[in-house]
Steps between C-alpha positions, in 0.01 A plus 500: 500500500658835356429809685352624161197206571460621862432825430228373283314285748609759766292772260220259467451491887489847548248540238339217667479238170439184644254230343192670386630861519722566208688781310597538124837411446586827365362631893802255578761647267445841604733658784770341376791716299435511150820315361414210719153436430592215229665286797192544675231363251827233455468413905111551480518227263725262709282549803197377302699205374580461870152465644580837717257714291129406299374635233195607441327568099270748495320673217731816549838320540687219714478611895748370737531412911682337708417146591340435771602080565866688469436799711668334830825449276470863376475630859783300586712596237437921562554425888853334417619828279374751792 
């Protein structure tokens, strides 16, 4: 886990994404400095592939939040880096 992909799921907390609450992944992208928002749809990605984020299709665009079967793991992991 980069600290790239735990900003993410840190961002998704705060906006409180977890299950059935979701945000556009463009909501997700934004915040983060310009020349590094390719490496974040990149680590977006991985955290899907990963099982740490869902997706969600809807008839304006894919949504996103965090998983919540993963969210004791996610806690964990932003506990350990405080």
């Amino acid at each position: 886990m980069n600290e790239r992909q735990i900003e993410i799921l840190e961002k998704l907390i705060y906006l409180k994404c977890i299950g059935g609450r979701h945000t556009s992944k463009d909501n997700v992208i934004k915040g983060f400095p310009t020349h590094e928002r390719g490496n974040i749809k990149k680590e977006l990605g991985n955290l899907i592939k990963k099982g740490y984020i869902l997706q969600k299709p809807t008839s304006y665009g894919m949504e996103v939040s965090n998983n919540p079967k993963m969210l004791p793991e996610i806690r964990r992991l932003l506990e350990s880096i405080s």
